[in-house]
C-alpha positions as CSV (number, residue, x, y, z in Angstrom):
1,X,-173.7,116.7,18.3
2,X,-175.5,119.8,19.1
3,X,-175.6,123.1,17.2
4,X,-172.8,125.2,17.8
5,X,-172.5,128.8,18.2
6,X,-169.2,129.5,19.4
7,X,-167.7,132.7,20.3
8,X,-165.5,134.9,22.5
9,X,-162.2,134.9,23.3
10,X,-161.5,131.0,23.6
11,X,-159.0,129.5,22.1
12,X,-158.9,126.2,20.5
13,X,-156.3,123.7,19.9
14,X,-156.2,120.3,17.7
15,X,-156.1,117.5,19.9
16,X,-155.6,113.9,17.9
17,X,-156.8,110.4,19.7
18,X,-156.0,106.9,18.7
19,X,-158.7,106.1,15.5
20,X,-160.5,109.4,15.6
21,X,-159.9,113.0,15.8
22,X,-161.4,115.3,18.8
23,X,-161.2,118.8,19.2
24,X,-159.8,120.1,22.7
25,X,-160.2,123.4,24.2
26,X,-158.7,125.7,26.6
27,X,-160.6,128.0,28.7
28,X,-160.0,131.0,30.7
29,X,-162.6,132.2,33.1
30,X,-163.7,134.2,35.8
31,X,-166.7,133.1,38.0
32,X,-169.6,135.3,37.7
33,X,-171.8,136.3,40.8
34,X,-174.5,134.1,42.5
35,X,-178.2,134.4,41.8
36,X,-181.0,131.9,42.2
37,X,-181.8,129.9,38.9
38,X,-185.3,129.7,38.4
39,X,-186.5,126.6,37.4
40,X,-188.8,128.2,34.3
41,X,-185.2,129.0,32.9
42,X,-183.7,126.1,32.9
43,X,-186.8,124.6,31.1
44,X,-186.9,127.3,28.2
45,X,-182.4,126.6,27.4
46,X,-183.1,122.7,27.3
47,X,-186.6,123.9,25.1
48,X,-184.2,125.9,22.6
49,X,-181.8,122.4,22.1
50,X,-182.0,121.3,19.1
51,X,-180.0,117.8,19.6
52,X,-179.3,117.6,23.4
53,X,-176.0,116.0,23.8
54,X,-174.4,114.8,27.2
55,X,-171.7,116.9,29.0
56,X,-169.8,115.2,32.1
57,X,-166.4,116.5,34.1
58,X,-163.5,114.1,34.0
59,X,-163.6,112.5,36.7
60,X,-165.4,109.9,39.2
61,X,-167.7,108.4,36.2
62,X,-167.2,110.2,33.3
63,X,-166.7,107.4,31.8
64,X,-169.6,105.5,32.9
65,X,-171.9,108.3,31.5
66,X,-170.8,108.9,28.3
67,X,-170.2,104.7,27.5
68,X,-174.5,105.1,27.8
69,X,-174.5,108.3,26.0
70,X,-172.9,106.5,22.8
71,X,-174.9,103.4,22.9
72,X,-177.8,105.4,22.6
73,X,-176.0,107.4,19.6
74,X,-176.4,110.6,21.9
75,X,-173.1,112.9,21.7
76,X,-170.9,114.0,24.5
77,X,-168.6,116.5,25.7
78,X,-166.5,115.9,28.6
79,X,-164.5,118.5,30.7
80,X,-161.1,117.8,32.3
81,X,-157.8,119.5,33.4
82,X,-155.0,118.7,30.8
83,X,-153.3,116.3,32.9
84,X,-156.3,114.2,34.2
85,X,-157.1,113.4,30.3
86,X,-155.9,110.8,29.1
87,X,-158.4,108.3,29.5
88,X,-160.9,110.3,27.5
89,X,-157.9,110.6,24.8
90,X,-157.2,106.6,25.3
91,X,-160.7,105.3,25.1
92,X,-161.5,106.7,21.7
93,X,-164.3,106.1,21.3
94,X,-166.1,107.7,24.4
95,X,-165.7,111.5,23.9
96,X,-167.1,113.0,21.2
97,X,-165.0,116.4,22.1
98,X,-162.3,117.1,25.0
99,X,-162.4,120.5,26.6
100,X,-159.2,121.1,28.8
101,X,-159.3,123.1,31.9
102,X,-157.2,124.8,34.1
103,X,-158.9,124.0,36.7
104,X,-161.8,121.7,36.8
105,X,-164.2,124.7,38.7
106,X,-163.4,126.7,35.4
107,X,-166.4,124.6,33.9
108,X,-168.5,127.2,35.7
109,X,-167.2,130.3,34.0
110,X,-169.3,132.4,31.9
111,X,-167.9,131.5,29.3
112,X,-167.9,127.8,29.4
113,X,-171.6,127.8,30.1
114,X,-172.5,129.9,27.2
115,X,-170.1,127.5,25.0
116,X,-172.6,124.8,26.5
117,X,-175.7,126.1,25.6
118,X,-174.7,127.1,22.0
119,X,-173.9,123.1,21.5
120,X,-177.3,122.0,23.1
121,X,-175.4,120.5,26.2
122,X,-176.5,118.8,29.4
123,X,-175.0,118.4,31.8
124,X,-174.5,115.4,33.8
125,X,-173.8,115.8,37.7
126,X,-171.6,113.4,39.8
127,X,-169.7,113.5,43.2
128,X,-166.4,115.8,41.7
129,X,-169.2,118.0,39.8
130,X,-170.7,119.0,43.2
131,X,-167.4,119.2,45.1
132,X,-164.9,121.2,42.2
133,X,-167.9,123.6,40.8
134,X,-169.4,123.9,44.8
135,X,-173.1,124.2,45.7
136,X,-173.5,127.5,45.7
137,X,-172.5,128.0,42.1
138,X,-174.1,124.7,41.0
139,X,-177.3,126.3,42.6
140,X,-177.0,130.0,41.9
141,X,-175.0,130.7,39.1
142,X,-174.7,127.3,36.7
143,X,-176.9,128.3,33.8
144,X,-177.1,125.1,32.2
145,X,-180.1,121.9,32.5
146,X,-178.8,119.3,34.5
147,X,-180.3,116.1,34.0
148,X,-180.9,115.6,37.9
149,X,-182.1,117.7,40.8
150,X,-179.3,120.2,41.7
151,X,-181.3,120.9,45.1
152,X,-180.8,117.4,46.7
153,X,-176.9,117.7,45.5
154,X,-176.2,119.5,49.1
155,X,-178.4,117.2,50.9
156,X,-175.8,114.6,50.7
157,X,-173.7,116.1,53.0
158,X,-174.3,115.4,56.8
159,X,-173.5,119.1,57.9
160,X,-176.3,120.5,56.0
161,X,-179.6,121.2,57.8
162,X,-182.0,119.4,55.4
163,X,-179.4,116.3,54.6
164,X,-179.8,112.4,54.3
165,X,-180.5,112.0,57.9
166,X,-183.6,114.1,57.4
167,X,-185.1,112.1,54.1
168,X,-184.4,108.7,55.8
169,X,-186.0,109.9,59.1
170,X,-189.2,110.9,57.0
171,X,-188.6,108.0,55.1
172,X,-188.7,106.2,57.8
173,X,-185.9,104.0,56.7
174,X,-183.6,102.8,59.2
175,X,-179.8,104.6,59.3
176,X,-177.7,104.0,62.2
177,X,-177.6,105.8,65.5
178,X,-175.9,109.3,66.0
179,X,-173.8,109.9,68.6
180,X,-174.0,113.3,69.0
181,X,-171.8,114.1,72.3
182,X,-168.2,112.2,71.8
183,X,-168.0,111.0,75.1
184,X,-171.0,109.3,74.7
185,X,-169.2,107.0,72.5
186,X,-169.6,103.3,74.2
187,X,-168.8,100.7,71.7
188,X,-167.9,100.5,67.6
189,X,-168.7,103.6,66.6
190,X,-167.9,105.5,62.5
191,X,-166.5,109.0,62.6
192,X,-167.8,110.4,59.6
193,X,-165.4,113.2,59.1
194,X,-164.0,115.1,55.3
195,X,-160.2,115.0,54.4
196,X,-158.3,118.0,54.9
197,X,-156.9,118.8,51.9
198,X,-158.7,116.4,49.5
199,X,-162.3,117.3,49.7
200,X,-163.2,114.8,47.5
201,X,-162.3,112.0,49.6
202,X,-163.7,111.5,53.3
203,X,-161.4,110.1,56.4
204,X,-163.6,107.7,58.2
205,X,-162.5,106.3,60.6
206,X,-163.5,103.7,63.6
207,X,-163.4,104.2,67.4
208,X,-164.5,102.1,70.5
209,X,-164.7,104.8,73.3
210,X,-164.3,108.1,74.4
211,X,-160.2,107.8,74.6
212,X,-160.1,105.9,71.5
213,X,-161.7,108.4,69.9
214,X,-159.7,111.5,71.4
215,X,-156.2,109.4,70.5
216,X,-157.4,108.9,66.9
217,X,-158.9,112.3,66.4
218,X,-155.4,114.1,67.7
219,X,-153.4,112.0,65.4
220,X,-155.1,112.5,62.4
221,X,-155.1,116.4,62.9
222,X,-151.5,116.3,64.0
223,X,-150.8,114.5,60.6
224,X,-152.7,117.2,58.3
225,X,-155.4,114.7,57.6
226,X,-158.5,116.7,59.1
227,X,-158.7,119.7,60.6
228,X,-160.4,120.3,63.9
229,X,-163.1,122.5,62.3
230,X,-164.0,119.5,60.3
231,X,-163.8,116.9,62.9
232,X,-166.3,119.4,65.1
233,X,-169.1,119.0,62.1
234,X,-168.1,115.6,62.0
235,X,-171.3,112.7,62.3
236,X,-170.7,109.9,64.7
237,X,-172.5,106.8,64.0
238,X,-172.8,103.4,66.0
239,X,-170.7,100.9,63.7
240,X,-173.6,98.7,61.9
241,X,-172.6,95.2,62.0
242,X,-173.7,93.2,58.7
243,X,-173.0,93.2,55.4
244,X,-172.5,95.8,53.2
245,X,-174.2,96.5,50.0
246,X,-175.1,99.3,47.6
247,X,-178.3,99.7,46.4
248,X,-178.7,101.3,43.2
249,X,-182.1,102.8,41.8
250,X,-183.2,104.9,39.4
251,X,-186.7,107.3,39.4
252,X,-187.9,110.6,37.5
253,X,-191.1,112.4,37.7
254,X,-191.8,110.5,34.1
255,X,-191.8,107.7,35.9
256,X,-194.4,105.5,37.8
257,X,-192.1,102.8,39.2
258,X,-188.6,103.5,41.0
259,X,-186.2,100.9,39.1
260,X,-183.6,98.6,40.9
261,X,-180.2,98.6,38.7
262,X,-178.8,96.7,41.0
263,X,-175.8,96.1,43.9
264,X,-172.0,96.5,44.4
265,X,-169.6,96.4,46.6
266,X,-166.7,99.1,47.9
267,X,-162.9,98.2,47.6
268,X,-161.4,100.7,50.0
269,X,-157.6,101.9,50.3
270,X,-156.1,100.6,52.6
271,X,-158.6,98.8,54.5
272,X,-159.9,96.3,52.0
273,X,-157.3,93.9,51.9
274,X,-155.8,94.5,55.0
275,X,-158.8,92.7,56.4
276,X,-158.0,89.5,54.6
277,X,-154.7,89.6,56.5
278,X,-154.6,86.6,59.4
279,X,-154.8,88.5,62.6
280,X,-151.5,87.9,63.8
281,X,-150.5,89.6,60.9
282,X,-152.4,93.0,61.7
283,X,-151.3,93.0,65.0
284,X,-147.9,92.8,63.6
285,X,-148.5,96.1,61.9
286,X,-148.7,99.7,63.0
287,X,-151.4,100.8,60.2
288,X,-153.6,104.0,60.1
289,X,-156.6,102.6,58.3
290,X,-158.8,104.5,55.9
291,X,-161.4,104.0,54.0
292,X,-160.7,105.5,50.7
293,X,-162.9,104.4,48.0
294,X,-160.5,102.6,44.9
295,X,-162.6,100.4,43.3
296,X,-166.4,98.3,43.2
297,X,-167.0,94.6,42.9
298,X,-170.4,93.0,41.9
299,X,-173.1,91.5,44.2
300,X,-175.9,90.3,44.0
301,X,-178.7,89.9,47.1
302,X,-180.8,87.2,48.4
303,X,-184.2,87.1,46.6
304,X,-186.2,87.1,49.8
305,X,-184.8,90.3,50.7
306,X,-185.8,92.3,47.4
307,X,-189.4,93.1,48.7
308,X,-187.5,95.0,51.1
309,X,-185.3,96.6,48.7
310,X,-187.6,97.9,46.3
311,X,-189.6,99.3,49.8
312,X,-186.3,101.7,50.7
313,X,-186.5,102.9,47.1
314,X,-189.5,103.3,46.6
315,X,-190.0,105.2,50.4
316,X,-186.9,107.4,50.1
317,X,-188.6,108.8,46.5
318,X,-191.5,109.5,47.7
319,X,-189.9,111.5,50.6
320,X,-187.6,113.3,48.3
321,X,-191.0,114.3,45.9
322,X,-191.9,116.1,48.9
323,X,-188.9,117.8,50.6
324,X,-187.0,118.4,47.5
325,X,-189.8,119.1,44.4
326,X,-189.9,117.4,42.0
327,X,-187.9,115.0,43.5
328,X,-185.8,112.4,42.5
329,X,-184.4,113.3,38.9
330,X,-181.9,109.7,37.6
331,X,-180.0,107.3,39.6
332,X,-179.6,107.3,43.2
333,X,-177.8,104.8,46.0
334,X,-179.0,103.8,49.2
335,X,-175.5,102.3,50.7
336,X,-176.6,99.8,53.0
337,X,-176.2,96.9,55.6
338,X,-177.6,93.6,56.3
339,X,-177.7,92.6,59.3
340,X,-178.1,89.4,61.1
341,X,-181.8,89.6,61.4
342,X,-181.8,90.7,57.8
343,X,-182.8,94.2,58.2
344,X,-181.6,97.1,55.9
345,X,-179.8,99.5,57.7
346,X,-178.8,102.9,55.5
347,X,-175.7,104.0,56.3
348,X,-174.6,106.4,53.6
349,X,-177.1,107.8,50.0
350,X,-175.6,109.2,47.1
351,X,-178.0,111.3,45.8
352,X,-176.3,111.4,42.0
353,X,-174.8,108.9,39.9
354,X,-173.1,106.7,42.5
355,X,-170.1,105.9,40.4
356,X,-170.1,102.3,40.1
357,X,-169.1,101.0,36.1
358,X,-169.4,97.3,37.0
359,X,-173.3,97.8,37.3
360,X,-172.7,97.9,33.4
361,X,-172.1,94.2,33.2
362,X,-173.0,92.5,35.9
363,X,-175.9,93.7,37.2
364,X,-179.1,90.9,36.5
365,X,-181.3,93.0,37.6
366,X,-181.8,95.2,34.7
367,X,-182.1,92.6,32.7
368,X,-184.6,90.8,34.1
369,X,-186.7,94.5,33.8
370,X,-184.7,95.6,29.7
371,X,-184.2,92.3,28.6
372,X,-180.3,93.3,28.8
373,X,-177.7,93.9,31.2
374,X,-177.3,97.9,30.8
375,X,-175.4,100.4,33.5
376,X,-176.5,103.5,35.2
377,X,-174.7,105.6,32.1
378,X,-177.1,103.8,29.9
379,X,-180.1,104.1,31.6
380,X,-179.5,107.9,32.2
381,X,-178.9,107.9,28.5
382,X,-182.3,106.2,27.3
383,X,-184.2,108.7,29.8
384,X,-183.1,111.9,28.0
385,X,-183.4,110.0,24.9
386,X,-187.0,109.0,26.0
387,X,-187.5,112.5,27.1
388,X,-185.9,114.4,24.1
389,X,-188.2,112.1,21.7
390,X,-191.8,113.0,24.0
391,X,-190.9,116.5,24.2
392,X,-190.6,116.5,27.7
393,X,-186.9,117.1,28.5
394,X,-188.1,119.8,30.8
395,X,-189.4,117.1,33.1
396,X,-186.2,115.7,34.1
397,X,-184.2,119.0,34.0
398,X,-183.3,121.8,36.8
């Protein structure tokens, strides 16, 4: 575990798990104001670590990170609100310390920060980390190396000017059509649209025509779950017909080859297994569907096709080397569809770890590169391990 150097007003509190004891603490804060964090800064705080451990919020996979953290005996720290922890209290042997918050955005306090560089901490950044600390903090004001480039964090959303639709365009990786004028909208199209009061989550949903997408649109605003400024920076896409699958890679700038962890599969609430109703059945049923992300499933692809996997990967990091220097930094997904002529079609790229534990055990394809089936919280792990040992931690740090 890193060197610590606590101080200030924080106050700590004994927190006792099943076969091992873990501190947790309690934070106050108060956000300090923006600047821009030069990149020389970040490099001399990870310089000054004297035993880097890993630092995750609680939530979306946490768990997944610091599982790869421990197998590579690196420590970790994991930040939660008091009553989102109890997995980190259940599964013992995961979190090396517990800090309770609040308020998950309280891991952006002034306070916080300096508590994580007096205990040599980087951080790992996921889908929560971006949406409960915001990209403007993250960017200006989060004085702490995160394993990962926190520039292409904002790119993942659609709304942004330089976004995923811009590196798969220069990519030149195929994505599905926009429809940028509704009443353009002439056959299975997505509505790409955030949740109104959960910004975490997104409410896609499907539409066939102009009408169908008015009638949908109204009803969901007239429920509370989007609001009409949302549905205006809404992306349409044409409906890709195949089958889906997430591709999973991982590239820094240590790196000469972009790796291929592997594929999963979505299970989304409720649509999921309301598809494997018979059809009378769902026409028997008055259902607002949504797809709501629950759970992942393994898969695996067709050999054939993996010349045309590692091409995506290895296009969209060479794109993102030169829109968003230095690039690539850890694992990224390019969420995909086959189609019928077997042609990848990108329909979605999470530009952090993806969140997807079953990787961890049932992926092949690391093993046919490691020797061993390992996760993305593993590999992320042997790359600041790597790093750390070189001397060159500042490579894969902003």
């Amino acid at each position: 575990m890193g060197k610590s150097k606590l101080s200030g007003q924080d106050a700590s509190e004994a927190g006792t798990l099943t076969g091992r004891a873990t501190r947790s603490i309690y934070i106050k804060c108060r956000v300090g104001q923006p600047f821009v964090i030069p990149r020389a800064k970040i490099r001399r705080i990870v310089e000054s670590y004297e035993d880097p451990r890993i630092g995750v919020l609680g939530s979306h996979s946490a768990l997944e990170i610091m599982d790869g953290a421990k197998d590579e005996g690196i420590g970790t720290v994991v930040y939660c609100e008091r009553r989102r922890a109890t997995p980190y209290r259940r599964f013992s042997r995961i979190a090396d310390e517990i800090v309770t918050l609040n308020k998950f955005s309280e891991m952006g306090s002034a306070s916080a920060q300096k508590r994580m560089r007096d205990t040599s901490t980087l951080i790992v950044p996921h889908r929560s980390f971006a949406v409960y600390l915001g990209y403007d903090r993250i960017e200006r004001a989060f004085n702490v190396p995160l394993f990962g480039n926190r520039a292409m964090l904002r790119a993942e959303e659609r709304g942004e000017k330089k976004n995923q639709y811009m590196l798969l365009q220069k990519a030149r990786i195929k994505y599905p059509k926009l429809i940028k004028d509704p009443r353009n909208i002439a056959g299975p199209c997505i509505v790409k649209v955030q949740e109104k009061m959960r910004k975490l989550e997104r409410a896609f949903f499907t539409v066939s025509s102009y009408k169908d997408y008015q009638e949908k649109s109204q009803s969901r605003i007239k429920d509370g779950l989007i609001s009409e400024s949302d549905l205006r920076r809404a992306s349409i896409e044409e409906f890709a017909i195949g089958t889906y699958m997430n591709f999973n890679f991982f590239s820094t700038p240590r790196m000469r080859d972009v790796e291929f962890l592997g594929v999963e599969r979505r299970l989304q609430s409720n649509l999921y297994d309301f598809n494997s109703l018979p059809a009378r059945q769902q026409l028997d049923l008055d259902v607002e569907l949504q797809n709501v992300e629950v759970g992942h499933t393994p898969a695996s692809v067709r050999e054939s096709i993996l010349e045309k996997v590692f091409d995506i990967g290895d296009r969209f990091v060479r794109t993102a080397r030169k829109e968003f220097a230095p690039g690539v930094i850890g694992p990224f997904s390019l969420q995909s569809v086959i189609t019928k002529d077997l042609d990848l079609v990108v329909y979605d790229v999470s530009m952090r770890v993806p969140g997807n534990p079953i990787l961890a055990t049932t992926s092949p394809y690391t093993k046919y590169l490691h020797g061993e089936t390992i996760g993305v919280g593993r590999r992320i792990a042997m790359e600041i391990a790597s790093a750390r040992d070189a001397g060159e931690l500042g490579l894969v740090v902003t």
